[in-house]
N, C-alpha and C positions, 0 to 999 in steps of 0.2 A: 231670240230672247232679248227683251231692253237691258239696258244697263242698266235698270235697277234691280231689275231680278236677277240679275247677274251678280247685281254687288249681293244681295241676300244669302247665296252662297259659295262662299270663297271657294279655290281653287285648292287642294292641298300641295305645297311646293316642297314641305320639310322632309329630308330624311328619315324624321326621327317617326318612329312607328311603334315605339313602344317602350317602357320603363324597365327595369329590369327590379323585381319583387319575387316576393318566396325562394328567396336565395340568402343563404348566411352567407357571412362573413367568413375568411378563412381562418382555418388556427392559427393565427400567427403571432410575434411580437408579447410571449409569455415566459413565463420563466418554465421549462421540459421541466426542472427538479420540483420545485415547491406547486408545481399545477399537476404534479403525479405520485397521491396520496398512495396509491400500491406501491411504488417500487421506496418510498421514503419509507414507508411500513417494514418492507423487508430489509431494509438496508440496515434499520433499526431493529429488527427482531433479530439479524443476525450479527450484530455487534460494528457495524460502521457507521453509528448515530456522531461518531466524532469527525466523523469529514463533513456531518450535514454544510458548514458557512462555503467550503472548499464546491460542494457541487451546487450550492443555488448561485454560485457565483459563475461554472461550466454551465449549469442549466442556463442562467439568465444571456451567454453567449447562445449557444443553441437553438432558443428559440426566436433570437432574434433576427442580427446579421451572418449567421450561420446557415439559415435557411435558402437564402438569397445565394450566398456561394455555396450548399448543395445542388441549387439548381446550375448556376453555371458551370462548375463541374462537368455535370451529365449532358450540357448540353453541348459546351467546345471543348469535346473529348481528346485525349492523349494523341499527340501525334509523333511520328517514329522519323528521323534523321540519319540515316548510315553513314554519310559521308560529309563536312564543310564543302563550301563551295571550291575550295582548292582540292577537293582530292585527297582530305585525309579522313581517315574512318573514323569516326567519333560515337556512332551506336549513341545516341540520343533519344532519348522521350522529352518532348516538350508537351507540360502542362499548364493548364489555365493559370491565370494567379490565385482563382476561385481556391483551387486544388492545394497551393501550397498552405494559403489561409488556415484551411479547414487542419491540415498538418501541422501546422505550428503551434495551434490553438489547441491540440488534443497534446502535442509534445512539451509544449509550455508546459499544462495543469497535471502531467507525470501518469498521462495512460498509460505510459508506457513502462512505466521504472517502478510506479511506490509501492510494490509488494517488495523492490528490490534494495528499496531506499530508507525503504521509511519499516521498521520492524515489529512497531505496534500490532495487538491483533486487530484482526478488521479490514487491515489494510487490500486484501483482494478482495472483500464487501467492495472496498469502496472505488477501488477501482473496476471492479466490475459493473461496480454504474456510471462510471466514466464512461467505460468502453459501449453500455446500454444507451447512454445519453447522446454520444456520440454517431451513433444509428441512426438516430432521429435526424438529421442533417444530412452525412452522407455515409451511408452504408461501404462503400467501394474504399476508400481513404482509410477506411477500418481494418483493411488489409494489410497492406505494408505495417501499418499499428500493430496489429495482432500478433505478424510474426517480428517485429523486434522487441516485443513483448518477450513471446517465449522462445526467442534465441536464448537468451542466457543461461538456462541450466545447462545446453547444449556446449554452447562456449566455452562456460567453468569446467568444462572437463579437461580441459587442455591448461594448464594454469599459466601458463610463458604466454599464450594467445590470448587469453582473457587478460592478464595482467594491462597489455596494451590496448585490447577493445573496446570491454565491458564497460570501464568510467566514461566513455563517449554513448556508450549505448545507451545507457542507463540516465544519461545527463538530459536535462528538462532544456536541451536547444534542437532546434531542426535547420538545417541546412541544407537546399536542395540542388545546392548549384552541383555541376558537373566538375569535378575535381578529386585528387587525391584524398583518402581517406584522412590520413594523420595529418591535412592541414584544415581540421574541421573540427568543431570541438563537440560535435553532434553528430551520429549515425544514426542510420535505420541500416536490417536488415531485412533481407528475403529468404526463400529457398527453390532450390532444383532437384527437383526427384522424379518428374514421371517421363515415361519416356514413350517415344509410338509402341515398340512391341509389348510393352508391361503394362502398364496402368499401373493400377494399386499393387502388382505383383513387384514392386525395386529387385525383386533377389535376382532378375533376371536384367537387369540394367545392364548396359553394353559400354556405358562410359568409361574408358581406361586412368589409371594417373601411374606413372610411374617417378620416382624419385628425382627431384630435378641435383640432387648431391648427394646425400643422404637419407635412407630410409628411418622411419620411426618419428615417433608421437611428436607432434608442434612442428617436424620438417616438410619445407618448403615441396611438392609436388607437380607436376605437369599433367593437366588434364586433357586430353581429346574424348570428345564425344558429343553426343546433342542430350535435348531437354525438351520435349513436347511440351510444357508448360513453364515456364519461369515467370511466377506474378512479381508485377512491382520492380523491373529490369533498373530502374533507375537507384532504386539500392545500392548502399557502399559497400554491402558485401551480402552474400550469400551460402549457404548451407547446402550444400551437393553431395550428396552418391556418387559412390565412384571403385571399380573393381582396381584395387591396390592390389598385386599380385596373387590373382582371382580372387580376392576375399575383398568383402564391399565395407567400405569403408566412408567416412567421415569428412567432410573438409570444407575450412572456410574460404573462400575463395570469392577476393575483392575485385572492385571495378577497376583500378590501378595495382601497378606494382610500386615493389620499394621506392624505384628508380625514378618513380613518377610517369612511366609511360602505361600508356594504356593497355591493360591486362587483353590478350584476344578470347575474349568474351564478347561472341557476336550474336548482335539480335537479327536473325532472319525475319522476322515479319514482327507485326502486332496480331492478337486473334481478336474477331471480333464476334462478342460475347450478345447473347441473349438479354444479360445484366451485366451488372457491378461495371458498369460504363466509364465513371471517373476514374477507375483504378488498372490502370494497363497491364496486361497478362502477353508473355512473349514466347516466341518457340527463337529456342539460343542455342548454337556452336560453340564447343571449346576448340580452339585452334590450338593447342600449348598454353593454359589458361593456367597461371600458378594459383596454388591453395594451400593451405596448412593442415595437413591431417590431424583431426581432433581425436586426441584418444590411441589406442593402437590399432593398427589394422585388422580387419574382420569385424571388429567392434561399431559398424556404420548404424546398424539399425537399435543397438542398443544407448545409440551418442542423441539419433536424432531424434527418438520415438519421446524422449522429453521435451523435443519441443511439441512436437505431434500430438500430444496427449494435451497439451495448452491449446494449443489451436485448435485443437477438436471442443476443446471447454468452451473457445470464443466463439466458436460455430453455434451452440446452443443459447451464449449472452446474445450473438446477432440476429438469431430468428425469434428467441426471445422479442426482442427490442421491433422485429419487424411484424409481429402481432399486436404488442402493445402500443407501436403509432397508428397504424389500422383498428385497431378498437377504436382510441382515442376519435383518430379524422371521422371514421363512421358516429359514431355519439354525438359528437361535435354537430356535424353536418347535420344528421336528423334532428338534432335539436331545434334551426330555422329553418326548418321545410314542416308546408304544411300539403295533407295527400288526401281526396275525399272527405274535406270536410275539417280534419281536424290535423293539428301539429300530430309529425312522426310519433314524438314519444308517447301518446296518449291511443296508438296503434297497438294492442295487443298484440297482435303477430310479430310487428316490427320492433318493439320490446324484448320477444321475445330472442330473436336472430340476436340482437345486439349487447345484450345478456350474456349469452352463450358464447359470443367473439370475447366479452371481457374477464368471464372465467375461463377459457382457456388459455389466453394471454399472462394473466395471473399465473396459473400455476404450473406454464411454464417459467416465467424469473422465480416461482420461489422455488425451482426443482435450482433452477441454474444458480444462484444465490448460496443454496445448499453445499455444492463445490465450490465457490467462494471461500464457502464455511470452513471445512475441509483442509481447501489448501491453507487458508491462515492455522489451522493446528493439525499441518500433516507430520509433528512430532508424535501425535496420538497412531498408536498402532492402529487402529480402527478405523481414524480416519482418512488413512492413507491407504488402506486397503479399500475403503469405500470410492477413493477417487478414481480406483483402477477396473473396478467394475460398472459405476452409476454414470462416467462420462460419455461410456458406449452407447450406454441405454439413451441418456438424457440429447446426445447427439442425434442418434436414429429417430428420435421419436417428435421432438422438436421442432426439429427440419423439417420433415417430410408433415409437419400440420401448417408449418406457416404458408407453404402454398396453396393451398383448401381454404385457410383462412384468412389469410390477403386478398384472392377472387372474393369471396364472401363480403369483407368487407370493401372492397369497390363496387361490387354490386349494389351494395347499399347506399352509394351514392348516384348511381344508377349512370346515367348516358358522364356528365359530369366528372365523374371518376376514372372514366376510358380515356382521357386526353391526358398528354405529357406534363399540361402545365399543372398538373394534379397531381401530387407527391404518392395516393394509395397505387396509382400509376405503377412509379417505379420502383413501389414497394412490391407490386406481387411480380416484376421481374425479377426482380433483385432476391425474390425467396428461396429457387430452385438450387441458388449455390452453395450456400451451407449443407446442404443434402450433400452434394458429390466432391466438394472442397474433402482434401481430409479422410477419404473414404467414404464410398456411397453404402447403403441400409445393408446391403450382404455383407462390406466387409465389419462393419460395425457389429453385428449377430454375427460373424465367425471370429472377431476377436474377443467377445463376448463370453462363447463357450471356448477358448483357449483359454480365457485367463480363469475363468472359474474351477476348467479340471486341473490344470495346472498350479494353481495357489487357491486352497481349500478355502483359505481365513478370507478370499476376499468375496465366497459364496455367502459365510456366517457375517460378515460386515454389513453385506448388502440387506440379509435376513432379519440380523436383529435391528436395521433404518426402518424396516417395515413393521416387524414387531413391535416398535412402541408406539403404534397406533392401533394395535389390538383392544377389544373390549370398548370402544367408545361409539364406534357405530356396528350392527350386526351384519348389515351388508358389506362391508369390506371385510368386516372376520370373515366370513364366508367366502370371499371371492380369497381372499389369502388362502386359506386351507385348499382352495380348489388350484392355486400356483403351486400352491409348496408338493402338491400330489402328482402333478408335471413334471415340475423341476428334477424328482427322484425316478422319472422315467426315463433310463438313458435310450431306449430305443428309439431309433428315428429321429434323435433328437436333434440334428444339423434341419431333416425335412420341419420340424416344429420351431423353428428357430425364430421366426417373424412372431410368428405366433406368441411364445415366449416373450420376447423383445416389447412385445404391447400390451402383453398384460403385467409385467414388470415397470415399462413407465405409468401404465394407469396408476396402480398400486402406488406406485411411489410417487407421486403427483400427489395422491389424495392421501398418505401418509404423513409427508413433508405437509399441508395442508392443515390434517388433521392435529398437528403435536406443535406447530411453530407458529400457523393462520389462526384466523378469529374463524368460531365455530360456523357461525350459519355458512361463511363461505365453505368452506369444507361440507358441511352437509349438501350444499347444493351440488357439488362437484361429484361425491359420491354419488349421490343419486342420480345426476345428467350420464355421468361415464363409465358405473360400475352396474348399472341397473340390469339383471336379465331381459327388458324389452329394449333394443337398442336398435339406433336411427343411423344412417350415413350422413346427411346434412346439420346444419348449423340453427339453431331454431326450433329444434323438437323439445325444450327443458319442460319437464311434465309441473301442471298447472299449482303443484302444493308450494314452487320457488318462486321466493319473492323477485323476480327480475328485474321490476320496477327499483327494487333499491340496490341490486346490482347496478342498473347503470346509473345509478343518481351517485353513489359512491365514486364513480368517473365522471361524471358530469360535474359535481363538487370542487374538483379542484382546477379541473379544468376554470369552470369560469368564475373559480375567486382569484 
């Protein structure tokens, strides 16, 4: 060939092979609170419209440089330290700085304190959309949160023990360095309950404490035993089970002692989890491990079950919240993809899936919102018995969809959404732990029919949340009449117990819906979830629901 014909076509020498197009932008650098018109809806239907300035100021952290430290979090995970380099036992977790950030910033804005702090009503509205907002970053970090969260009714029962705790618990600072409690003016706690032979059975817990001087309430104890589980080891104190002369019993039990030495509280390994990555979960030895017995002894599962009953609430704000960022990312994302021809959202079918992620996201914060509700006026007899019934339901039911709906919603971003550096990623690892956190779907339906035959009022509490949604649509009156004809059949009724369990949260989804939500959504929800023709997948909503303005109603605040 001459060189002229040569020069006519150049050689290609550049790496570069192609542009990168039909790809959006990620969600990022927005405000979580004021770009998320459903939970600002709810937070306002149910009386926390007075924190609104308080969370677009947590949102506007959240979605910004919060994001960046969830990822680093998950990515340079907790590491464990037994020993200093000289030979002394120190049981350390060392984590990122990502990790403390994201703690500080949740412990600063009073995740953790303002139902306890602040006495207004509303105040668990609104901290429950702390704890909601707070998902959206890093789910794992929401742990240690949640139970120093609901330490404190557990605490209060001890009044000598709270006296010295509680004002540090409670206090808007986090401190994560390794040291003595009472030279801190900020705590977090954890808890220690499950053990290899029990699981969710405690009554069968092996842990000893015997009196380290005196026996009874606020005295000081010795523990030996193990803990299959102990989340969040780096805690300044924790909440343990422990057979006080055979009778199980209660006790706080910190990372130091008075004297300043180190409590023998040893962490045998780290586990490592499926999810909840940033948040270190440990299997621990008590060596002679002092604790303060809360309450009197025997009295262990009636001290700790009020934190239990919180942290089972958080379980349903966290899956919650891990539905409604997976809606969101899925919307988001089909919004700049275009597939055969035309942009997703102009995709009938794909309309349709994305529709159905964002009304079941929905109503579950407005089920979980509802205990919110609840506990700001569990002076109301009513409402206190509803929180002891609907937390079971609203836990079981919750859970166990956000993992159905997190795969759904990464599918919808399709190859893109399977890699790490994609937050719906470690959204659908991260969904399976609310399910068995807490107690997994059986013990939820068996504490379910304990508390029902056991306290009548909190059957007719749960009854009449449903009955005031009677009369507005016929297919729910009817699918009601067809629960309430169940419910009165005690036979078999442990085998029907799931069964039960789901047509109870439906109901109650599309109750709470129906009486507190703007009607079309409610119409659509009854009709997708209570219909005699019913679908397993995500994506069946029959053709009379408007979906298109389903997801424009999340798309809306998204990109204003």
């Amino acid at each position: 060939m001459s060189a002229s014909k040569a020069s006519q076509h150049p050689i290609r020498t550049s790496a570069e092979t192609h542009q990168v197009f039909n790809q959006p932008a990620p969600l990022e650098q927005y405000n979580a609170y004021n770009g998320d018109a459903v939970l600002r809806y709810w937070v306002n239907q149910f009386g926390g419209s007075w924190g609104d300035a308080a969370l677009s100021e947590f949102g506007q952290g959240i979605g910004h440089h919060l994001q960046l430290a969830g990822f680093l979090a998950n990515k340079h995970l907790p590491e464990f330290q037994s020993h200093d380099r000289f030979g002394n036992r120190i049981d350390q977790v060392d984590y990122h700085p990502a990790y403390h950030q994201l703690m500080e910033h949740a412990i600063e804005q009073g995740h953790c304190s303002l139902p306890w702090t602040d006495k207004r009503k509303g105040a668990h509205v609104v901290r429950g959309a702390l704890a909601f907002l707070h998902n959206h970053a890093d789910p794992g970090s929401g742990c240690p949160l949640t139970m120093t969260f609901a330490s404190v009714p557990a605490i209060s029962v001890q009044p000598d023990v709270a006296e010295r705790w509680l004002p540090k618990v409670v206090a808007r600072h986090y401190d994560g360095a390794n040291k003595p409690w009472f030279e801190k003016k900020g705590l977090t706690i954890g808890m220690a309950m499950t053990e290899k032979q029990g699981g969710s059975d405690v009554r069968v817990n092996s842990t000893v404490a015997e009196p380290v001087e005196q026996a009874g309430a606020g005295k000081l104890y010795s523990l030996v035993g193990h803990k299959w589980f102990c989340s969040a080891p780096m805690c300044d104190g924790f909440l343990v089970l422990a057979q006080a002369n055979s009778k199980l019993s209660c006790f706080l039990v910190p990372r130091w002692r008075e004297d300043g030495s180190k409590n023998p509280m040893h962490i045998q390994r780290l586990k490592n989890k499926l999810g909840n990555k940033s948040n270190a979960s440990s299997e621990i030895e008590f060596r002679g491990a002092h604790g303060w017995l809360l309450g009197e002894e025997g009295r262990g599962i009636n001290t700790i079950i009020q934190m239990v009953a919180l942290t089972r609430y958080d379980c349903m704000l966290g899956s919650s919240a891990l539905m409604a960022q997976a809606a969101k990312e899925a919307i988001w994302h089909t919004s700049g993809r275009n597939v055969f021809g035309k942009n997703l959202h102009q995709q009938p079918l794909m309309i349709n899936v994305l529709a159905d992620l964002a009304l079941e996201a929905e109503a579950a914060l407005a089920i979980s919102l509802r205990i919110a509700y609840a506990l700001d006026h569990s002076d109301d007899p009513h409402q206190a018995a509803l929180i002891r019934s609907a937390t079971a339901i609203g836990k079981y039911w919750i859970c166990k969809r956000a993992v159905q709906h997190t795969y759904e919603a990464m599918e919808c971003l399709g190859g893109v959404g399977y890699v790490e550096e994609n937050i719906v990623c470690r959204l659908y690892r991260e969904a399976p732990v609310n399910a068995i956190w807490e107690g997994s779907g059986n013990v939820q339906c068996l504490d379910l029919l304990r508390v029902l035959n056991k306290e009548p009022d909190t059957l007719k509490a749960l009854i009449n949340e449903l009955e005031q949604a009677r009369g507005k649509l016929p297919l729910f009156d009817r699918k009601l009449d067809s629960l309430l004809a169940e419910l009165a059949e005690q036979q078999d009724i442990e085998i029907r117990a799931r069964q039960l369990m789901e047509q109870l949260a439906l109901l109650w989804q599309a109750a709470t819906l129906q009486v507190y939500g703007e009607q079309w959504i409610a119409e659509a929800f009854v009709s997708a979830r209570l219909s005699d023709k019913q679908y397993h997948q995500y994506g069946t909503l029959d053709k009379s629901i408007d979906a298109s303005a389903i997801v424009e109603r999340v798309m809306k605040g998204l990109a204003g």
